[in-house]
C-alpha positions as CSV (number, residue, x, y, z in Angstrom):
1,X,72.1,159.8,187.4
2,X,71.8,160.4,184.0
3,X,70.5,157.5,181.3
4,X,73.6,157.2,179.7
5,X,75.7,156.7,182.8
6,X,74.0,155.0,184.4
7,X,74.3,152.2,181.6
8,X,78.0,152.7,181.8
9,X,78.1,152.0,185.4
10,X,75.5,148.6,185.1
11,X,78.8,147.6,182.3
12,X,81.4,148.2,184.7
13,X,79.6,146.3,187.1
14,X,78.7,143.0,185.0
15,X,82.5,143.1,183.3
16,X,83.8,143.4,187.2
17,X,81.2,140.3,187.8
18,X,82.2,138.2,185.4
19,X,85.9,138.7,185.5
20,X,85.3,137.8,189.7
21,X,83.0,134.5,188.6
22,X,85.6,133.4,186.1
23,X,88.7,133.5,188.8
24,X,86.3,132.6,191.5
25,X,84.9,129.7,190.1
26,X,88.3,127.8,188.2
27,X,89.0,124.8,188.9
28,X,92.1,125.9,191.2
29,X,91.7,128.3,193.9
30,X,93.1,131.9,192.7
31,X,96.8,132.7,194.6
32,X,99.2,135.2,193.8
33,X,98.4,137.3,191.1
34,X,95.2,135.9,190.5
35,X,94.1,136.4,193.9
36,X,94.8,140.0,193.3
37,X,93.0,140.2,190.4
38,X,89.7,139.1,192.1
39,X,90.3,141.6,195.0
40,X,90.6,144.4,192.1
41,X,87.4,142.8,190.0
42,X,85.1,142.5,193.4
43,X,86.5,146.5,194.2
44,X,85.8,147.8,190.9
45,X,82.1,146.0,190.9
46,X,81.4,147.5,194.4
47,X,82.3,151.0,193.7
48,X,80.0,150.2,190.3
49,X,77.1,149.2,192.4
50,X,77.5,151.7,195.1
51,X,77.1,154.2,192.2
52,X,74.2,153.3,190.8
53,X,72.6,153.2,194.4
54,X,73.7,156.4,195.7
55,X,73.1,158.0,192.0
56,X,74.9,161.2,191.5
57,X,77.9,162.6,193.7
58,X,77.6,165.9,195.9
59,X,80.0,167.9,193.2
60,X,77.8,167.5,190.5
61,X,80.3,166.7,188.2
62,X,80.0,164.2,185.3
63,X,83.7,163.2,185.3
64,X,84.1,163.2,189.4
65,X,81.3,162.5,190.8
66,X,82.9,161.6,194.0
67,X,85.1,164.2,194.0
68,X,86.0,166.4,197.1
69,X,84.1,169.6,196.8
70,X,86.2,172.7,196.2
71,X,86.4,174.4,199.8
72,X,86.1,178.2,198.1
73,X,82.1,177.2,196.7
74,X,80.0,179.4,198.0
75,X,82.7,181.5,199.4
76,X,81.6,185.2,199.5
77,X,85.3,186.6,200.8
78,X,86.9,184.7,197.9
79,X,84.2,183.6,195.7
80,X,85.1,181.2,192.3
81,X,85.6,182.3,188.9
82,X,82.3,182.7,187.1
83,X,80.9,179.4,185.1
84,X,83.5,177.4,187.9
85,X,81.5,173.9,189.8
86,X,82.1,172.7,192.9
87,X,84.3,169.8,191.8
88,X,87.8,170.6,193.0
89,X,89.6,168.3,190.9
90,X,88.4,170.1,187.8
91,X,88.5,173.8,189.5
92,X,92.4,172.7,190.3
93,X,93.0,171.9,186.7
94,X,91.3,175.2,185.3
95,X,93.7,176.6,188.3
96,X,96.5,174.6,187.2
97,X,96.3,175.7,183.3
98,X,95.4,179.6,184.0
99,X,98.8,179.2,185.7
100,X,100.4,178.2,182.9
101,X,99.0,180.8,180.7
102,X,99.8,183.4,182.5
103,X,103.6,182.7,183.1
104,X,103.9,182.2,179.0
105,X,102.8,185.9,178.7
């Protein structure tokens, strides 16, 4: 994982921390809304700590790491554009906008 995001990650995780202590540790126990706010503060500090432990995803991809992996890498029958990753969420988007190009021709 790169030095930069890494960082980014470690302030995701503290921000998610401290939002979770301050609900956590009011004077009244968190209910309704509140409650769902810790559930979303303790999710968002796990999947920030998972990534810093498992360090970079299997796509390679800065912006989705986690990403599903396009199924046509490494394809020989039907092989990606050149220059094209194995993250499918950014290989549909360049899919997506060459689509787009072509019907304005």
């Amino acid at each position: 994982m790169s030095q930069p995001r890494q960082r980014s990650e470690l302030r995701d995780l503290q921000a998610a921390l401290r939002t979770a202590s301050d609900i956590a540790f009011d004077q009244e126990a968190p209910a309704g809304e509140q409650a769902d706010v810790l559930v979303d503060a303790l999710r968002r500090a796990l999947a920030a700590a998972q990534s810093l432990a498992d360090g970079p995803g299997g796509t390679g991809c800065r912006e989705h790491p986690r990403g599903a992996v396009d199924p046509l890498w490494g394809d020989k029958e039907d092989p990606l554009p050149p220059g094209w990753g194995k993250c499918l969420l950014c290989n549909d988007r360049r899919r997506r906008a060459g689509r787009g190009l072509a019907a304005r021709r």
